[in-house]
C-alpha positions as CSV (number, residue, x, y, z in Angstrom):
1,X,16.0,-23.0,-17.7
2,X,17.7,-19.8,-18.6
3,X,15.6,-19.2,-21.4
4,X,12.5,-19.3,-19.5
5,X,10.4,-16.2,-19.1
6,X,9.9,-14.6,-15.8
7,X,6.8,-12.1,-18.1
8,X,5.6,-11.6,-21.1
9,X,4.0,-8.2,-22.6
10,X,1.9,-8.2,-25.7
11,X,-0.9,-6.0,-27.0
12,X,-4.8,-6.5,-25.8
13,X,-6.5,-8.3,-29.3
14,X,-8.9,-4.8,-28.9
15,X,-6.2,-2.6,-29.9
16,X,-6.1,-2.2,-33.6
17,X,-10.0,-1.5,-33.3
18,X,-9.5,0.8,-30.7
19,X,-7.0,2.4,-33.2
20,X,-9.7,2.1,-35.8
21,X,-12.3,3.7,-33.8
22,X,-9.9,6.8,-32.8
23,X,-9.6,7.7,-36.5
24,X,-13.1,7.4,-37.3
25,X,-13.7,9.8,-34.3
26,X,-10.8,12.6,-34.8
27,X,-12.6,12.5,-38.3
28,X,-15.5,13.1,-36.4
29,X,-14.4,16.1,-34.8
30,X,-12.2,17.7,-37.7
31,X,-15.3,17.9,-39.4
32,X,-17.4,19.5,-36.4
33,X,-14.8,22.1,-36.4
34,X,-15.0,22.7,-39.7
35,X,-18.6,23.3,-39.3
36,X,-18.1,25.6,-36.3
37,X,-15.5,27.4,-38.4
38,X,-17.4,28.1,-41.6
39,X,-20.6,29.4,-38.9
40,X,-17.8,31.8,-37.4
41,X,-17.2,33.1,-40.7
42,X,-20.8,34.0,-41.5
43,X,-21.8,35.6,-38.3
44,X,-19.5,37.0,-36.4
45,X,-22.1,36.6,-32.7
46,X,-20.4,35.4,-29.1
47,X,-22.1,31.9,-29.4
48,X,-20.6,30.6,-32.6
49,X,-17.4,31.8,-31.1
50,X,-17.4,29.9,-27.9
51,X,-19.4,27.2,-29.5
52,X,-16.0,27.1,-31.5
53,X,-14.0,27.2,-28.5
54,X,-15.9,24.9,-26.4
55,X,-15.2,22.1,-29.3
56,X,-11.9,22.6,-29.5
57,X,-10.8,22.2,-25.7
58,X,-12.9,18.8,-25.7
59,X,-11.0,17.7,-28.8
60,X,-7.7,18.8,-27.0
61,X,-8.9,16.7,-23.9
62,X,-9.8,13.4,-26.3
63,X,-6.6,13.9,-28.4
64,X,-4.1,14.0,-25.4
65,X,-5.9,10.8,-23.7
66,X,-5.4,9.0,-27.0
67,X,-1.6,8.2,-25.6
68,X,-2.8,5.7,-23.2
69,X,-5.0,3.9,-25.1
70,X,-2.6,3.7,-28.8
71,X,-0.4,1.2,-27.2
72,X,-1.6,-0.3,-23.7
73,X,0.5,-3.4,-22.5
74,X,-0.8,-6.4,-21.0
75,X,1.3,-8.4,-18.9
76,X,1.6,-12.2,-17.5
77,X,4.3,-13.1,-15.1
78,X,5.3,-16.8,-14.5
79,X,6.2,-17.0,-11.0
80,X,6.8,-21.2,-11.4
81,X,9.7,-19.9,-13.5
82,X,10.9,-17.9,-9.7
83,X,13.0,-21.0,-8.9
84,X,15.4,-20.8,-11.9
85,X,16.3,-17.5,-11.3
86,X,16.5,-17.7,-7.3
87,X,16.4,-19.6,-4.6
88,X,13.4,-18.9,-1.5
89,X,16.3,-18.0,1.0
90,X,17.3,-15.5,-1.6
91,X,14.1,-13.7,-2.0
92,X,14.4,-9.9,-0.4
93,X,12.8,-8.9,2.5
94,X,10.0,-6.7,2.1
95,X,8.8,-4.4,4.4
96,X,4.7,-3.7,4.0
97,X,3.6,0.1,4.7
98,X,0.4,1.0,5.8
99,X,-1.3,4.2,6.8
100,X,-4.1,5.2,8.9
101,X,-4.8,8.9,10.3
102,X,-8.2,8.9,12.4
103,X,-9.9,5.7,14.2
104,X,-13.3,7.4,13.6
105,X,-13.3,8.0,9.8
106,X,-10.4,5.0,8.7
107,X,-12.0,2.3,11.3
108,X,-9.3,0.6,13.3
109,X,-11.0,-2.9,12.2
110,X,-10.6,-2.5,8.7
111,X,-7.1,-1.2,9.0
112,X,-6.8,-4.8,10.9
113,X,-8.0,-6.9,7.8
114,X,-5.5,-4.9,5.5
115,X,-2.7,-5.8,7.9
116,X,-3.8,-9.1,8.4
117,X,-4.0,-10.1,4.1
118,X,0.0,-8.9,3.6
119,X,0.7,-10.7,7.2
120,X,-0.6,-13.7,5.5
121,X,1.7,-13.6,2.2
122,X,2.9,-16.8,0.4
123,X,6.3,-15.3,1.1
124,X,8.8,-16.5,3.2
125,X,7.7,-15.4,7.1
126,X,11.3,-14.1,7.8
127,X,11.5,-11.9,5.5
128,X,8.2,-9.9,5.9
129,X,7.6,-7.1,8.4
130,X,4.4,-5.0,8.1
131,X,4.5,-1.7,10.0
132,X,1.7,0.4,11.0
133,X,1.5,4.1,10.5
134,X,-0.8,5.6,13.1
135,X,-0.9,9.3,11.8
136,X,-3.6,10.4,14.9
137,X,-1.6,9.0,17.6
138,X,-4.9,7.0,18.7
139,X,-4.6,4.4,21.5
140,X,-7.7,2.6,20.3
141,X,-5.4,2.0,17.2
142,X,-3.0,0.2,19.2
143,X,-5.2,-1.3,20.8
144,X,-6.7,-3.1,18.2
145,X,-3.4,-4.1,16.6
146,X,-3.3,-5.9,19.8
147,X,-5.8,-7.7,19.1
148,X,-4.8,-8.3,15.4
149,X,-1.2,-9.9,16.8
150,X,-3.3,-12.5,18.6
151,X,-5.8,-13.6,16.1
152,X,-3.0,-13.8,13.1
153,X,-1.5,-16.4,15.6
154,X,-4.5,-18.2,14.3
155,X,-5.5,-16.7,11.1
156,X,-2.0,-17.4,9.0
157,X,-1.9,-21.1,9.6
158,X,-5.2,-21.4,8.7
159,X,-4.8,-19.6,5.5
160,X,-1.5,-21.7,4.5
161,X,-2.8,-25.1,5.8
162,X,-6.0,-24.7,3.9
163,X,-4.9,-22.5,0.9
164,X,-7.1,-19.8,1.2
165,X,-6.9,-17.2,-1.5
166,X,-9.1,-14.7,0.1
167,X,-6.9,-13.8,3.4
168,X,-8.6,-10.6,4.7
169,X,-10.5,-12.0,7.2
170,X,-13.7,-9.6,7.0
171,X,-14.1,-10.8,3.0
172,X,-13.4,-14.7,3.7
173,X,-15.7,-14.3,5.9
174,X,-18.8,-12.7,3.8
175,X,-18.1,-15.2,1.3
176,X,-20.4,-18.3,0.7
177,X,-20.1,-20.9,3.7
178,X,-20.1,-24.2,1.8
179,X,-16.5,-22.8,0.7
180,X,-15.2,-22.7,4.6
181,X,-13.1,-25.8,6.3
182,X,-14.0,-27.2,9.6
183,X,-12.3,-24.8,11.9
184,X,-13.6,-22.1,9.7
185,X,-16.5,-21.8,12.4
186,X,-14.1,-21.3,15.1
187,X,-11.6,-18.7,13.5
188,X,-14.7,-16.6,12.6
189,X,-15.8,-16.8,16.1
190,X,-12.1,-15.3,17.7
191,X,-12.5,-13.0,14.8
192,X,-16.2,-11.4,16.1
193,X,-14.8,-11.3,19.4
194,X,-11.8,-9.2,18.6
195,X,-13.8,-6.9,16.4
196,X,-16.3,-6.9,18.7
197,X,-13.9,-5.5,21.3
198,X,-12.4,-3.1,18.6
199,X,-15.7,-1.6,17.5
200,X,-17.1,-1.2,21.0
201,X,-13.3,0.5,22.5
202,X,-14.0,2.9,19.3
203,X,-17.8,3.9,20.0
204,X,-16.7,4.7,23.6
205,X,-13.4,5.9,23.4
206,X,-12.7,4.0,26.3
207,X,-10.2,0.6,26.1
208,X,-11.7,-1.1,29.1
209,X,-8.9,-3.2,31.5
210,X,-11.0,-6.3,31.4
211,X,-9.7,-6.0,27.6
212,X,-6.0,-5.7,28.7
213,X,-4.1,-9.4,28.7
214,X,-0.7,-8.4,30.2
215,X,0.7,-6.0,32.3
216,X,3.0,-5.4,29.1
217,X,0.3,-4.4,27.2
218,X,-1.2,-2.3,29.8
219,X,2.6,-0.6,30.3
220,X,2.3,0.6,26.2
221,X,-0.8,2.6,27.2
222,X,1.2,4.8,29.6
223,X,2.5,7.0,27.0
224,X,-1.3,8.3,26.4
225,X,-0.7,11.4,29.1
226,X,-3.3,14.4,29.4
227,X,-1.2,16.5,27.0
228,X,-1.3,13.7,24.1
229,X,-2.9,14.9,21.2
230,X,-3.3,13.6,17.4
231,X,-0.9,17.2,16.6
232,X,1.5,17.2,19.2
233,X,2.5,14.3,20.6
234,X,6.6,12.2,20.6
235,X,7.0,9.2,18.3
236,X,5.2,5.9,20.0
237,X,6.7,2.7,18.5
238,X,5.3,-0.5,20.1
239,X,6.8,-4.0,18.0
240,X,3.5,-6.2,18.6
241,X,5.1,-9.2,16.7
242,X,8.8,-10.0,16.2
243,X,10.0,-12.9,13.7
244,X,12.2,-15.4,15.6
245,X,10.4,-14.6,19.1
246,X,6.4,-14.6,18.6
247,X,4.8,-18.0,16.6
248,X,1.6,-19.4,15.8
249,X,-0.2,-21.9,17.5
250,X,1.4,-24.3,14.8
251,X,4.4,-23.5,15.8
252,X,5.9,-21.5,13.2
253,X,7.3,-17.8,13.6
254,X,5.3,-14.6,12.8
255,X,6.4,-11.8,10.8
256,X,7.3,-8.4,12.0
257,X,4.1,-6.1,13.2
258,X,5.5,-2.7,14.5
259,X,2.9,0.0,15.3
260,X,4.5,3.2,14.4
261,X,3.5,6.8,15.8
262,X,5.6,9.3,14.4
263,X,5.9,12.8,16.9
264,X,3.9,15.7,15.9
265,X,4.0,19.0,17.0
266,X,1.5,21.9,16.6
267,X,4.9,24.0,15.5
268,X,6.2,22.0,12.8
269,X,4.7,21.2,9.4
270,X,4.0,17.0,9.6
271,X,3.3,16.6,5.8
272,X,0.5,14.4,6.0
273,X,0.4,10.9,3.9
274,X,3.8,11.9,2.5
275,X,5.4,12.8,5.6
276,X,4.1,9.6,7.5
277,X,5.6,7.3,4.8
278,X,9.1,9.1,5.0
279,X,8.7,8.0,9.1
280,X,8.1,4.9,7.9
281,X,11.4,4.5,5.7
282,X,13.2,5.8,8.5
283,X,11.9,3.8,11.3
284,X,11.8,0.3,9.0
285,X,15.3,1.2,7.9
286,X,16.7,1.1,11.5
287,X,14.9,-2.1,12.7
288,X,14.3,-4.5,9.1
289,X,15.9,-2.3,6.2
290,X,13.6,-4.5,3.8
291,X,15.4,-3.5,0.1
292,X,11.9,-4.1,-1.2
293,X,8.6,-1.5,0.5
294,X,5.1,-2.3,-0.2
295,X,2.6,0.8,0.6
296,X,-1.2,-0.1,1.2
297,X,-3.8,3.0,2.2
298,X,-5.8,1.5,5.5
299,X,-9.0,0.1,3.2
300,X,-6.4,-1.7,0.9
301,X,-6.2,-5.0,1.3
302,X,-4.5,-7.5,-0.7
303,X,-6.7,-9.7,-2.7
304,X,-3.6,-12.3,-3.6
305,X,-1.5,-14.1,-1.0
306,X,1.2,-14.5,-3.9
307,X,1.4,-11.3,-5.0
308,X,4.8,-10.6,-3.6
309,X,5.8,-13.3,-6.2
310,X,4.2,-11.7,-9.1
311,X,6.6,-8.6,-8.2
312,X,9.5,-11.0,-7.9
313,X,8.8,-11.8,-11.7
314,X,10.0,-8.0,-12.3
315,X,12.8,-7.2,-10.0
316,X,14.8,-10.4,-10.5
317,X,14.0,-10.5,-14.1
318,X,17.7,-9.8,-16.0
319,X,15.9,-8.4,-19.3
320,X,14.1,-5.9,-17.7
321,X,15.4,-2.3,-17.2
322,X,17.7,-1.8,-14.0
323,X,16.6,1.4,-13.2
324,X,13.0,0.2,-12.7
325,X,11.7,1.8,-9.7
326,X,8.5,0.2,-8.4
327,X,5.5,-1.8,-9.9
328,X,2.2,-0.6,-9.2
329,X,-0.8,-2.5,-8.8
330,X,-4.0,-1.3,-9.9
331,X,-7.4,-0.9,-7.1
332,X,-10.4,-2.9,-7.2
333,X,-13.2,-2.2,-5.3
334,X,-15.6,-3.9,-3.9
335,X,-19.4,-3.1,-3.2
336,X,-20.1,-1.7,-6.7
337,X,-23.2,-2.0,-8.5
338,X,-23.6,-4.0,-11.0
339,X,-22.7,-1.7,-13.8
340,X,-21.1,0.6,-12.2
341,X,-23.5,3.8,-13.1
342,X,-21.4,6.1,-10.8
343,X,-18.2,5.3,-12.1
344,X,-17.2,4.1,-8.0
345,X,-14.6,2.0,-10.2
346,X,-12.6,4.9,-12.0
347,X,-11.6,2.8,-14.3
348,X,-9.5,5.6,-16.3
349,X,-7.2,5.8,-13.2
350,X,-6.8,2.2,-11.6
351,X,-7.1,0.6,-15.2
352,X,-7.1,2.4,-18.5
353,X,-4.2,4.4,-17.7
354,X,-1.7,2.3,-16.0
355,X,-1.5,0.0,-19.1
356,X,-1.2,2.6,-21.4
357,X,1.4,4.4,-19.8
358,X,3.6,1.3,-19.4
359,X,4.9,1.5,-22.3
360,X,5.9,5.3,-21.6
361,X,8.1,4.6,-19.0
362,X,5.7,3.5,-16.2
363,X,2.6,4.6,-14.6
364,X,2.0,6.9,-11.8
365,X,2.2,5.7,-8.4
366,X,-1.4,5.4,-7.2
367,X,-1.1,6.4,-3.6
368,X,-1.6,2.9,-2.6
369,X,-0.5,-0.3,-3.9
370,X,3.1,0.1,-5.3
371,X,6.1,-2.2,-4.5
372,X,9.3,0.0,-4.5
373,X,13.4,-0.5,-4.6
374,X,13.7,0.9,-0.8
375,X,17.5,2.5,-2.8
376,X,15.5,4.6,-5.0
377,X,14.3,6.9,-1.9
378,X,17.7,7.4,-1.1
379,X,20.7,7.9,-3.7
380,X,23.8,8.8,-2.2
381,X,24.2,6.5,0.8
382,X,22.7,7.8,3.8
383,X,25.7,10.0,6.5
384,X,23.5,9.2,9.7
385,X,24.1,5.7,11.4
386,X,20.6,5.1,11.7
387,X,19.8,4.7,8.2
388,X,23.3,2.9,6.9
389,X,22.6,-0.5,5.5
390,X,24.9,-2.2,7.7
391,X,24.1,-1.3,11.3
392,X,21.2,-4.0,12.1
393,X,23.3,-7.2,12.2
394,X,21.2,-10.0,14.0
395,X,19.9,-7.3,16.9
396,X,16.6,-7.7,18.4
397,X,14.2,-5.1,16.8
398,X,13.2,-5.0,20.5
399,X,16.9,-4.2,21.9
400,X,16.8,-1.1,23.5
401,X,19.4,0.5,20.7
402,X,17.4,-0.4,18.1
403,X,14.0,1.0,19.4
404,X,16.1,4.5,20.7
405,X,17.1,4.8,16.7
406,X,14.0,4.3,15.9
407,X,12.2,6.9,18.3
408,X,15.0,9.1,17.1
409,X,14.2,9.1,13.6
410,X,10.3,9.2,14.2
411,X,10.9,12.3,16.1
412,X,9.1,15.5,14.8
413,X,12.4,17.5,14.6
414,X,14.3,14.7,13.1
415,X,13.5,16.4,9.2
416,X,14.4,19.9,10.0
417,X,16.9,21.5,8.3
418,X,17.4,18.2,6.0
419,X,16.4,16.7,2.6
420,X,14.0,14.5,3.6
421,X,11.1,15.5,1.0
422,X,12.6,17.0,-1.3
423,X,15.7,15.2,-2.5
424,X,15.5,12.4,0.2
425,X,11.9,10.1,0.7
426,X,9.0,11.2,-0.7
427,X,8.6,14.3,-2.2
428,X,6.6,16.3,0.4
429,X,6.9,19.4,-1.8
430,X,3.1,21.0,-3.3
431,X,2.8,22.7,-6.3
């Protein structure tokens, strides 16, 4: 069993005639410089010379893209080879990030589905939190993660019991019917309601009481004072679901789902995306401390409940390098045209890139979609007590210690004067 492969890498069969073709070509252009070369020689006008020019950027352009595409890697990962290398209760946690920044141009509902396709993981329930970054401070955000708590009580055992690949509710959904199981018709009738409720709370602006279940929720809403705005606000963190405490209506416990709104104030630089996401691996690192952080944008949804398994066929693999960082996924979108005329797809980013830089050390990270070593944002282990590793024992991410650590570190002065974005999270630094 030791000699099975967790991956394999090989080269795509089009390569050597990809290789082919790029020789043909740079003959191609040698020769159309040499032509623009011997015109410059006999007349000596402006348009010959930036003719010339205008030649030789392009082939400068063609020639550096040439790297990704001379040696691109394909790769396959076994994950039934997962259960010679570790055991289920040995997986590491993972912690899911996800970011949203204004209800009216990211829609809360869509946000929802995102959460609720990484909620939904073939992935052992105990070991996956997914925490919301609300980077507007917007009630009606809470308010529809809310909703999202109560419906994944019904959407995740539906999706296990019935083996759905497709677990973002809004694209199950638009699929073809004859593909749906009997309760299908019910579970997509809780789901209109709640969007329903989300969509009309949005247009208004107004979260209506008769919309309000418990005077707990009702309680979270207080925070929303007359001097609350999207850039100047303190850190809101509300733990919607907590693993061990909230379960379906099978009976089985929910993952973690902790809305998270770091404090802003008109006075200090926030740091948009970058600066939300350090909140993030503050806040997680005092309640979960997941050694494994998934980032999704708000319209990224996960398209593959075993996808944290795929990941797993990297980071517990013994052959690969130990310094590996993260694994990025590409983007796929959806509602394209048939051949794409626009180029909605960029394929060059999300696809013909990645695989050729893997074999130079790794792609980019995307923005979206990359599974990271939680230790790689920190080096040197961390001098405050909120961020050690060893602080969270069995507490309650409720517990009144645990949610004061975490409004601590999601306070807007918590980054002055210290490294976070530079040497410490991600780099918040622009060129």
């Amino acid at each position: 069993s030791q000699c099975l492969p967790l991956h394999t890498r090989a080269l795509p069969h089009h390569t050597s005639a990809n290789r082919v073709f790029a020789v043909v070509y740079l003959c191609a252009i040698l020769a159309l410089l040499y032509h623009h070369f011997l015109a410059l020689l006999h007349t000596t006008t402006v348009v010959s010379l930036l003719f010339l020019l205008a030649d030789a950027v392009l082939a400068f352009m063609w020639a550096t893209a040439q790297a990704f595409r001379m040696c691109p890697t394909q790769r396959q990962v076994f994950i039934e080879h997962l259960q010679h290398v570790a055991k289920e209760s040995d997986y590491p946690a993972l912690d899911v990030f996800i970011c949203t920044a204004d209800p009216y141009k990211e829609p809360p509902i869509s946000v929802v589905n995102t959460a609720l396709s990484v909620m939904a993981y073939d992935y052992p329930t105990e070991k996956l939190s997914v925490y919301v970054s609300d980077d507007g401070g917007s009630q009606l955000t809470l308010f529809a993660f809310m909703g999202a708590a109560r419906f994944a009580t019904h959407w995740l055992p539906y999706c296990r019991k019935n083996k759905i690949l497709e677990r973002c509710p809004e694209a199950y959904f638009e699929s073809n019917p004859s593909s749906w199981f009997p309760e299908a018709d019910q579970i997509k009738l809780m789901y209109e309601n709640m969007r329903v409720r989300v969509e009309t709370a949005v247009k208004s602006g107004i979260i209506s009481h008769d919309y309000i279940n418990s005077k707990q929720e009702l309680e979270a809403f207080i925070r929303w004072t007359d001097g609350f705005t999207s850039q100047n606000h303190p850190a809101v963190i509300q733990v919607l679901l907590e693993c061990g405490k909230d379960e379906d209506v099978m009976g089985h416990t929910m993952p973690n789902l902790v809305y998270v709104s770091r404090g802003k104030s008109i006075n200090l630089p926030h740091n948009f995306k970058a600066g939300a996401l350090n909140a993030l691996l503050r806040v997680s690192a005092t309640m979960t401390n997941a050694p494994v952080i998934l980032t999704l944008d708000s319209d990224m949804y996960s398209n593959d409940p075993q996808t944290p398994l795929r990941v797993l066929c990297y980071l517990l693999d013994p052959s690969m390098d130990p310094k590996l960082a993260y694994v990025q996924f590409p983007q796929i979108f959806y509602a394209i045209n048939k051949n794409d005329i626009y180029g909605g797809e960029a394929r060059h980013v999300f696809q013909t890139h990645p695989t050729g830089m893997d074999v130079l050390k790794g792609p980019i990270y995307l923005g979206t979609g990359g599974f990271f070593r939680r230790k790689v944002f920190f080096g040197d282990p961390s001098e405050t007590f909120e961020l050690k590793q060893d602080h969270l024992g069995s507490k309650s991410i409720k517990s009144r210690e645990i949610l004061a650590s975490a409004h601590h570190v999601a306070d807007c002065n918590f980054e002055s004067q210290s490294q976070w974005g530079t040497k410490v999270g991600f780099v918040t630094t622009r060129i």
